[in-house]
C-alpha atoms as a printed R data frame, in Angstrom:
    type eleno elety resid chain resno       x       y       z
1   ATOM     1    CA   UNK     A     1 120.540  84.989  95.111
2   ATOM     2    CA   UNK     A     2 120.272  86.626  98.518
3   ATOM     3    CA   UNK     A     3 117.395  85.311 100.565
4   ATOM     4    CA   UNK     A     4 115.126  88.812 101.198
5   ATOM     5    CA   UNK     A     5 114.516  88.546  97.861
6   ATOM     6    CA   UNK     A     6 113.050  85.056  97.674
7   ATOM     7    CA   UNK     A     7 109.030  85.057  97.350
8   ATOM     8    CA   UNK     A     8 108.953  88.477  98.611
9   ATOM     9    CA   UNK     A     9 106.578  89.225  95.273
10  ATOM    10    CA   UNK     A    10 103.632  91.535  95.578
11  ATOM    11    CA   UNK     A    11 101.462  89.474  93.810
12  ATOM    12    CA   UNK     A    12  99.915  91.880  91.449
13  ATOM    13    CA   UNK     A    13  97.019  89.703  89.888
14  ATOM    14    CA   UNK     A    14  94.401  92.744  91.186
15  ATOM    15    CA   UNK     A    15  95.476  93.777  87.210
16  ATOM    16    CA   UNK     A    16  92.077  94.052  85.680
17  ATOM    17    CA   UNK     A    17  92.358  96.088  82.839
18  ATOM    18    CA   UNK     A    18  90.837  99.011  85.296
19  ATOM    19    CA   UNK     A    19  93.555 102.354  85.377
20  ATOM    20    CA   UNK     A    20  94.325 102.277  89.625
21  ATOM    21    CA   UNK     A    21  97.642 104.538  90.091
22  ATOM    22    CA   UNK     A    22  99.086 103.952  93.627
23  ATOM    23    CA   UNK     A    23 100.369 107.101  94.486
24  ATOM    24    CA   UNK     A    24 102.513 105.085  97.837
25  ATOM    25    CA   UNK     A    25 105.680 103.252  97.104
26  ATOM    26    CA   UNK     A    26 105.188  99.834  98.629
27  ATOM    27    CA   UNK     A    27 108.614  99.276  98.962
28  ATOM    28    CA   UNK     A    28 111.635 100.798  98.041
29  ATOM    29    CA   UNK     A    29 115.447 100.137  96.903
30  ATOM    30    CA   UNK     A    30 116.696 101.193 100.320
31  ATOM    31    CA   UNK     A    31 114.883  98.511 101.566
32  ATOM    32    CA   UNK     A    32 115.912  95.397  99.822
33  ATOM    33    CA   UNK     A    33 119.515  96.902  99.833
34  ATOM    34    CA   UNK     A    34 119.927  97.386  96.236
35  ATOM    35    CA   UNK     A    35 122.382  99.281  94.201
36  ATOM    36    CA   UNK     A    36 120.196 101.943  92.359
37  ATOM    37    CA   UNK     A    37 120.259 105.415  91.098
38  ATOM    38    CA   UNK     A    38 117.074 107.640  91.771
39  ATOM    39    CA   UNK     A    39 115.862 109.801  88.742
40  ATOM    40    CA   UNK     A    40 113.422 112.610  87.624
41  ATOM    41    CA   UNK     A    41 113.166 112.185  83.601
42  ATOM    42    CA   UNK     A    42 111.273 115.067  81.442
43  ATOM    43    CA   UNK     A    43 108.658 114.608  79.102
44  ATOM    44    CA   UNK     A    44 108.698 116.473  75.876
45  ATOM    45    CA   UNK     A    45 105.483 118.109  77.423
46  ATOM    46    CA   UNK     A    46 107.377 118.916  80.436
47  ATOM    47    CA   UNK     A    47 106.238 116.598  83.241
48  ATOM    48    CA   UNK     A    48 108.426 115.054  85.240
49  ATOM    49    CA   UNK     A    49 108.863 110.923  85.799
50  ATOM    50    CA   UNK     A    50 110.004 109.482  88.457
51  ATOM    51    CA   UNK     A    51 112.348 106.479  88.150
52  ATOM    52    CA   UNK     A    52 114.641 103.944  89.386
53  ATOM    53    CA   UNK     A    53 117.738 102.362  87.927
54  ATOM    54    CA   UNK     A    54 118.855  99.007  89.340
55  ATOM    55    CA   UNK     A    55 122.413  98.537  88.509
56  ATOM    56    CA   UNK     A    56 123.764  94.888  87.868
57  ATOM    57    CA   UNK     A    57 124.852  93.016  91.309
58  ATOM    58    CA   UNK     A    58 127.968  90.869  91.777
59  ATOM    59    CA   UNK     A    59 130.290  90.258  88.921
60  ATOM    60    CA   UNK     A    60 128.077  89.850  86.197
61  ATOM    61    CA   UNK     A    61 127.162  92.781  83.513
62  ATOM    62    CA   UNK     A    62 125.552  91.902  80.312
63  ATOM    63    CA   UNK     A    63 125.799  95.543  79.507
64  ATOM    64    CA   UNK     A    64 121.967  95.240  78.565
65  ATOM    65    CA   UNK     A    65 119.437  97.370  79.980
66  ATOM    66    CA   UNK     A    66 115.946  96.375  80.654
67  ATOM    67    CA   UNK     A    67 113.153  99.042  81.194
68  ATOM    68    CA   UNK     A    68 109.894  97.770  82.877
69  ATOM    69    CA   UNK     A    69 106.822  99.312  81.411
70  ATOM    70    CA   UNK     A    70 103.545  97.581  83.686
71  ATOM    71    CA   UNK     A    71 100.394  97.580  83.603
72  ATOM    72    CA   UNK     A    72  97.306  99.617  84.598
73  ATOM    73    CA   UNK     A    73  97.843  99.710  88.569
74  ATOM    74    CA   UNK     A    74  99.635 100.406  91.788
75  ATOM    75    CA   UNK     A    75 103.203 101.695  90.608
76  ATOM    76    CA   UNK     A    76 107.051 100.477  89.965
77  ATOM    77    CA   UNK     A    77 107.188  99.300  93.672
78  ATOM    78    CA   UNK     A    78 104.557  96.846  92.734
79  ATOM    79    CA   UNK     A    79 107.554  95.537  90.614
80  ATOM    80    CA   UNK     A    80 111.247  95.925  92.731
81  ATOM    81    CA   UNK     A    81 111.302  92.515  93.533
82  ATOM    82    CA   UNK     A    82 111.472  91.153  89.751
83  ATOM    83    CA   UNK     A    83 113.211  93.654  88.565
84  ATOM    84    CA   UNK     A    84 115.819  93.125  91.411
85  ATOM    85    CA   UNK     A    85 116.169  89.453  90.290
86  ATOM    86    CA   UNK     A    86 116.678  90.650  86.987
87  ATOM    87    CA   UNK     A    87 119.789  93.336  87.986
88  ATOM    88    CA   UNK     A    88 121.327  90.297  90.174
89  ATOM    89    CA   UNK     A    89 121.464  88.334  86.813
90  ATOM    90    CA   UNK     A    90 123.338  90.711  85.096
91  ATOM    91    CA   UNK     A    91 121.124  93.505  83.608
92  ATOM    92    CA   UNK     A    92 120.648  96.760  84.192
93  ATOM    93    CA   UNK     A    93 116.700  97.363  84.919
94  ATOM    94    CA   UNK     A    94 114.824 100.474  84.549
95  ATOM    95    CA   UNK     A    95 111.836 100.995  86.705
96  ATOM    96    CA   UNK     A    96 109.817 104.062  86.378
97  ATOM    97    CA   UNK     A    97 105.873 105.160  86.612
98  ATOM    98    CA   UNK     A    98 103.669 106.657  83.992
99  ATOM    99    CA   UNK     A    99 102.700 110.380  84.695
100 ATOM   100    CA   UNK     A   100  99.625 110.032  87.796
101 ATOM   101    CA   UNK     A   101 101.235 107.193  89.173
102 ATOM   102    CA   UNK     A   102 104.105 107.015  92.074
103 ATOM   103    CA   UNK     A   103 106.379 109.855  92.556
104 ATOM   104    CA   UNK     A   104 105.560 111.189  88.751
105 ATOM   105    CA   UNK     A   105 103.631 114.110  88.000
106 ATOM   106    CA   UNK     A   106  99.974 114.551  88.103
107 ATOM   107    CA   UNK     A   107  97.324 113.319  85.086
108 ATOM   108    CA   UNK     A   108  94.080 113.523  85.855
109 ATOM   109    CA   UNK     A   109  92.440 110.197  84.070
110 ATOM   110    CA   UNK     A   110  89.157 108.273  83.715
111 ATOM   111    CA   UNK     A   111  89.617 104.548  85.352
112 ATOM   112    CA   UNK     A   112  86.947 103.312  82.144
113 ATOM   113    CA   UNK     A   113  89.717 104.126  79.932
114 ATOM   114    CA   UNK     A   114  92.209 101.287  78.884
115 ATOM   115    CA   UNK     A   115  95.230 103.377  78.683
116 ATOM   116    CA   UNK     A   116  96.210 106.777  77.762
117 ATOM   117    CA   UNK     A   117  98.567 107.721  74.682
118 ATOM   118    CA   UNK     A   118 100.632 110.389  76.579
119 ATOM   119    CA   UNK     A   119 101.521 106.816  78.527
120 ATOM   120    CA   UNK     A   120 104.103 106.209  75.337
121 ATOM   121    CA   UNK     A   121 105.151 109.437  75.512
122 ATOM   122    CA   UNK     A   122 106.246 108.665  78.593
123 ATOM   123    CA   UNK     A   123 107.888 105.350  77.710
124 ATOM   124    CA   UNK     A   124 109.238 107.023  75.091
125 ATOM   125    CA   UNK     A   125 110.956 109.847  77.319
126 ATOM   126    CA   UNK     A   126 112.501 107.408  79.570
127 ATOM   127    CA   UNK     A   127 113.774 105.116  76.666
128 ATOM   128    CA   UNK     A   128 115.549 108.246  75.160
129 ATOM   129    CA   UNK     A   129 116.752 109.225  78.522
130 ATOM   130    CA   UNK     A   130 118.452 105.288  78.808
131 ATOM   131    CA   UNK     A   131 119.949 105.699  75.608
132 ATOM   132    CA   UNK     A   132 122.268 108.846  76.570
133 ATOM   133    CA   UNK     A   133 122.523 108.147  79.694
134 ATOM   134    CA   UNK     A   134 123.016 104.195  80.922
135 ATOM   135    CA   UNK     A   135 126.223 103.192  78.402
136 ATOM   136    CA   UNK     A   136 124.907 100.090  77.719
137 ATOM   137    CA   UNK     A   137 125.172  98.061  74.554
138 ATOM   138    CA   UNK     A   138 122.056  96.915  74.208
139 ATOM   139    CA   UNK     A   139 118.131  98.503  75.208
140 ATOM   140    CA   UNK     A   140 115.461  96.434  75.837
141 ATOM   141    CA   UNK     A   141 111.580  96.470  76.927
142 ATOM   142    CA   UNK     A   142 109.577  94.833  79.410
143 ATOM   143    CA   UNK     A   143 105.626  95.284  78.786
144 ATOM   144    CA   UNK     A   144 103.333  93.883  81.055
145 ATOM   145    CA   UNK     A   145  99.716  93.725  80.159
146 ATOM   146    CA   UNK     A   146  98.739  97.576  79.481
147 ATOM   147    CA   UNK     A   147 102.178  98.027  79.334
148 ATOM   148    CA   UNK     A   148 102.648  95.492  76.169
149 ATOM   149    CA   UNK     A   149 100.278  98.477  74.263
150 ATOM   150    CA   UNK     A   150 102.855 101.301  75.138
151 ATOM   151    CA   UNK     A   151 105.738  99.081  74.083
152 ATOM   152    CA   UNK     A   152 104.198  98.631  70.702
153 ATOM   153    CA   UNK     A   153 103.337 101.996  69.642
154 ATOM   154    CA   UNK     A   154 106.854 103.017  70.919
155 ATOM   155    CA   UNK     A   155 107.704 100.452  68.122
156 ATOM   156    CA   UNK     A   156 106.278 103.480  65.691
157 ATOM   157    CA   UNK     A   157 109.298 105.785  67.129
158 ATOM   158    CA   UNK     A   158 112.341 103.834  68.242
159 ATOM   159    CA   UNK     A   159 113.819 100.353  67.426
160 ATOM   160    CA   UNK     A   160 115.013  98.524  70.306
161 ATOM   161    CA   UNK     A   161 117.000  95.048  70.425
162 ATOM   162    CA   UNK     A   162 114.837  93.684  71.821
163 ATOM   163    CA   UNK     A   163 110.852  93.067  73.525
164 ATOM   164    CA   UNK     A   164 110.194  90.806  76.210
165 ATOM   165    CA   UNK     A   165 106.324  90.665  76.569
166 ATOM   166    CA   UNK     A   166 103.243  89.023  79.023
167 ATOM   167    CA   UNK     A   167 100.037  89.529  79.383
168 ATOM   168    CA   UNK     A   168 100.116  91.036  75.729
169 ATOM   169    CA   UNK     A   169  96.971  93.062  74.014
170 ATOM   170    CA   UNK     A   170  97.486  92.467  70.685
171 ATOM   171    CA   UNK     A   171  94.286  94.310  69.571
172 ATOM   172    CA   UNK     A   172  92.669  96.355  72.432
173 ATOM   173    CA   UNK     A   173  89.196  96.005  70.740
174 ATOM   174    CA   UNK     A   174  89.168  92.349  71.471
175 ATOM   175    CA   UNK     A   175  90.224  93.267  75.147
176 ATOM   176    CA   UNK     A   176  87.003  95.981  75.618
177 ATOM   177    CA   UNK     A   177  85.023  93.262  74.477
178 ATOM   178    CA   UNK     A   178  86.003  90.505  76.638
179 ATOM   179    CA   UNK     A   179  85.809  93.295  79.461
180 ATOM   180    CA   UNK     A   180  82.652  94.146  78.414
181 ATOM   181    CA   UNK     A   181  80.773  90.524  78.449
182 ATOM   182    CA   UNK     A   182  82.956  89.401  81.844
183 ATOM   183    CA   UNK     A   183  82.202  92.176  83.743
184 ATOM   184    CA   UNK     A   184  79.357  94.078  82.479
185 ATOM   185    CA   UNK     A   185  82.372  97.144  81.945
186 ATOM   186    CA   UNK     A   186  82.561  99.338  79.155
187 ATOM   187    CA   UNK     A   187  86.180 100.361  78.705
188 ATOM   188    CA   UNK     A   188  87.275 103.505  76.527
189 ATOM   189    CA   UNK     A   189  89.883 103.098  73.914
190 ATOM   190    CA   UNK     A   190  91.751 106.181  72.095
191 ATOM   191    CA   UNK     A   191  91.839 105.892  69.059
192 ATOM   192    CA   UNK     A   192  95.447 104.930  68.184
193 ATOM   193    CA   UNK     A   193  93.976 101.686  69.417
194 ATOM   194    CA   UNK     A   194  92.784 100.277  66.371
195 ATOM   195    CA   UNK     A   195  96.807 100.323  65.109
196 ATOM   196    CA   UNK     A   196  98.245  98.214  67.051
197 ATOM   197    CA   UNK     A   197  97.753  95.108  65.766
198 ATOM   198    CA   UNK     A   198  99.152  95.598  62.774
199 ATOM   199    CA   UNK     A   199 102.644  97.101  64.257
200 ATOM   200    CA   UNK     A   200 103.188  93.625  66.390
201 ATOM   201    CA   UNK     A   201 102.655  91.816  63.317
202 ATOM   202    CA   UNK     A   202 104.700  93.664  60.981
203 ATOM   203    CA   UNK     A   203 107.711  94.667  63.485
204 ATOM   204    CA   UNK     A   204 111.109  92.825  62.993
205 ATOM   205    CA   UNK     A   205 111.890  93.597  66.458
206 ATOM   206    CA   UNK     A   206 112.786  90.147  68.373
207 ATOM   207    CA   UNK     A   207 109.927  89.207  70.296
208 ATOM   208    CA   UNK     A   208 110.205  86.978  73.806
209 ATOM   209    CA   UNK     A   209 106.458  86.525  74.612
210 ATOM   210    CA   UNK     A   210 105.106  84.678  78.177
211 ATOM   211    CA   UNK     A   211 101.361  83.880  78.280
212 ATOM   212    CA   UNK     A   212  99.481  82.002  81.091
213 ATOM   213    CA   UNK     A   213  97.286  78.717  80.488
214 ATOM   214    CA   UNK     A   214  94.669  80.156  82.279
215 ATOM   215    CA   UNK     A   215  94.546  84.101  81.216
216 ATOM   216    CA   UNK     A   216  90.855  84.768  79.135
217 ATOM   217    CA   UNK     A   217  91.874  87.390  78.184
218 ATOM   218    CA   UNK     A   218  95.429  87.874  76.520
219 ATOM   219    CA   UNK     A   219  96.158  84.300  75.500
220 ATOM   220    CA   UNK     A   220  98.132  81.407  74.679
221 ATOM   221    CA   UNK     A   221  96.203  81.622  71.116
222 ATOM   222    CA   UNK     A   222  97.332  85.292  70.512
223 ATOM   223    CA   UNK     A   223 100.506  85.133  71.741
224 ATOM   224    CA   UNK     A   224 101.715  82.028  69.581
225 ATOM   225    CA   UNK     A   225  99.903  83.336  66.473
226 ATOM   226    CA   UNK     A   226 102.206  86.735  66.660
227 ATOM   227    CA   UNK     A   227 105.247  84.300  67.721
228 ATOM   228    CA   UNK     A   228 104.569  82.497  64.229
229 ATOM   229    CA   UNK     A   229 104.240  85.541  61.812
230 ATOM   230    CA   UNK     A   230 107.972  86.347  62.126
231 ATOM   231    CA   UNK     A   231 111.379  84.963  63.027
232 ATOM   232    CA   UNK     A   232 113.010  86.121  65.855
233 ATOM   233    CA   UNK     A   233 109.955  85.691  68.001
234 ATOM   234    CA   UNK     A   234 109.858  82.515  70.795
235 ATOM   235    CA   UNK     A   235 106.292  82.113  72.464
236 ATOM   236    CA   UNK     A   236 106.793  80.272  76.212
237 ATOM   237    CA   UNK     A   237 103.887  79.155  77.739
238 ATOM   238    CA   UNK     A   238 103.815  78.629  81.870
239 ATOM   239    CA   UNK     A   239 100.512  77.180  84.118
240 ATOM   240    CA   UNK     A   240  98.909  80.087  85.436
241 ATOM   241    CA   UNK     A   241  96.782  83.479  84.953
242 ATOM   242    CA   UNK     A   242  97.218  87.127  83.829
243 ATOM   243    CA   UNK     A   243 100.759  88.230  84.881
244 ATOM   244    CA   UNK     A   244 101.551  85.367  86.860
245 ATOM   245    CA   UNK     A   245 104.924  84.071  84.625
246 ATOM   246    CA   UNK     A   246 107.230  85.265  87.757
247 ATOM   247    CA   UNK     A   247 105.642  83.063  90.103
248 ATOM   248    CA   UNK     A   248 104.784  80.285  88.262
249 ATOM   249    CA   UNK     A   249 108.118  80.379  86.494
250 ATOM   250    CA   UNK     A   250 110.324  79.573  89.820
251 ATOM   251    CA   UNK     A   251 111.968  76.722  90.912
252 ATOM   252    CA   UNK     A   252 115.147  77.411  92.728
253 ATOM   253    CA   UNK     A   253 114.313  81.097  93.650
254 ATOM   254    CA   UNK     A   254 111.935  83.335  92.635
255 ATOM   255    CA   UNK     A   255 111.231  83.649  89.016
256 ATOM   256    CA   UNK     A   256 114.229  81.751  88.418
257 ATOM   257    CA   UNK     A   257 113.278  80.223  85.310
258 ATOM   258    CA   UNK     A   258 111.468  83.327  83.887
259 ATOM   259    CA   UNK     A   259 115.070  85.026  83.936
260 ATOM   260    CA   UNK     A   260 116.962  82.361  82.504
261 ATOM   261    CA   UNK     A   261 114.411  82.029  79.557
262 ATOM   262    CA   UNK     A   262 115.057  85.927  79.220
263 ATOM   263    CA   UNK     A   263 119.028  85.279  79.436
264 ATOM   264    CA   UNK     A   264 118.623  82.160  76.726
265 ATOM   265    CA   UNK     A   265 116.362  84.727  74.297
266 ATOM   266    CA   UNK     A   266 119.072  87.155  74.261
267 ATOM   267    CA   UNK     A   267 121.249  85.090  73.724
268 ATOM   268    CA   UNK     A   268 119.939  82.918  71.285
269 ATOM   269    CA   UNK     A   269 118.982  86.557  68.959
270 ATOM   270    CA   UNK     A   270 123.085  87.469  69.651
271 ATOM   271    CA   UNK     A   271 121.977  90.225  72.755
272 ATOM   272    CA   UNK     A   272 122.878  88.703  75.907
């Protein structure tokens, strides 16, 4: 791995469950040198997304693609650095920010609400635009925290091979409330929210779930009772707080062991 990359991590652990779009690109491909593809991808309601596709580096392809749907601040530059340790292990990775956030198109939203559901449509739009247009074999999602709420309901649209998930809100109820009593906050939920739950527990999806020892409030409990329910699904546990499994997970280089417990999943469910 080339050494610009190493540690290089925004550290986004400012996620608070609090909607804070960066509209300013923190970094940018250019930057860390990487072979990408820039994109505008339309909604069905006809706004436009603004995306990144990191191509696989060096010799490997595991003709898998990977989109990255985060959480409920800054934007996909928060992200380049994972996602560019990801592409140098073989996968393509598909960055891209919800509608109001980065380079996308305006949305005019209320930071008390958790999420918004024109947030899947957008995950939705950029999973169909993967499909016809990166020829890989296999299609894959990344939900981080707020993100992990998106992924599921795309669940009620789509079937991909795969979900690789952290910080994950298995029932956003439980999340207002812990909000609520740790910071005084009342959060919003639509209400699709009280569905969710029961779409991670009945999916057959394969399921690769992180969760931090020290994260109140998506935790090790949650995330090992959905990794129980079904086969296919691997709970891996790493010492540290809400979105935190890059760093903590590195040992070599950054994130190192985060990526190979990603490459082991896929392979181990016949993907990678």
């Amino acid at each position: 791995m080339k050494n610009y990359i190493l540690f290089t991590c925004m550290f986004c652990c400012f996620y608070g469950f609090s909607l804070k779009p960066d509209r300013g690109y923190k970094s940018h491909p250019d930057s860390l040198g990487l072979n990408y593809e820039s994109h505008r991808i339309k909604t069905t309601d006809q706004l436009e997304l603004q995306a990144w596709v990191l191509n696989p580096i060096g010799d490997l392809n595991r003709e898998t693609s990977i989109i990255l749907a985060y959480g409920d601040a800054g934007n996909m530059s928060y992200w380049l650095n994972q996602a560019a340790i990801l592409s140098q292990s073989g996968y393509s990775v598909i960055l891209f920010d919800y509608r109001g956030f980065g380079e996308s198109s305006n949305f005019e939203m209320d930071e008390n609400q958790l999420y918004y559901d024109e947030f899947t449509a957008d995950l939705k739009a950029v999973y169909s635009w993967t499909k016809s247009n990166v020829k890989n074999k296999k299609i894959g999602v990344w939900g981080l925290s707020m993100g992990t709420i998106m992924t599921g309901f795309l669940l009620n649209e789509v079937t991909p091979d795969f979900l690789i998930l952290e910080g994950l809100v298995v029932n956003p109820m439980n999340i207002q409330k812990k909000i609520e009593e740790a910071k005084g906050k009342k959060l919003v939920l639509p209400k699709s929210s009280q569905k969710l739950n029961e779409i991670y527990v009945n999916t057959k999806v394969p399921l690769l779930i992180f969760s931090g020892t020290d994260d109140q409030f998506t935790t090790v409990a949650d995330a090992n009772l959905l990794a129980d329910m079904q086969k296919d699904r691997t709970s891996l546990v790493f010492q540290g707080g809400h979105l935190q499994g890059f760093q903590s997970m590195s040992k070599e280089y950054f994130g190192d062991q985060y990526v190979k417990s990603i490459s082991a999943f896929l392979i181990k469910i016949k993907v990678g």
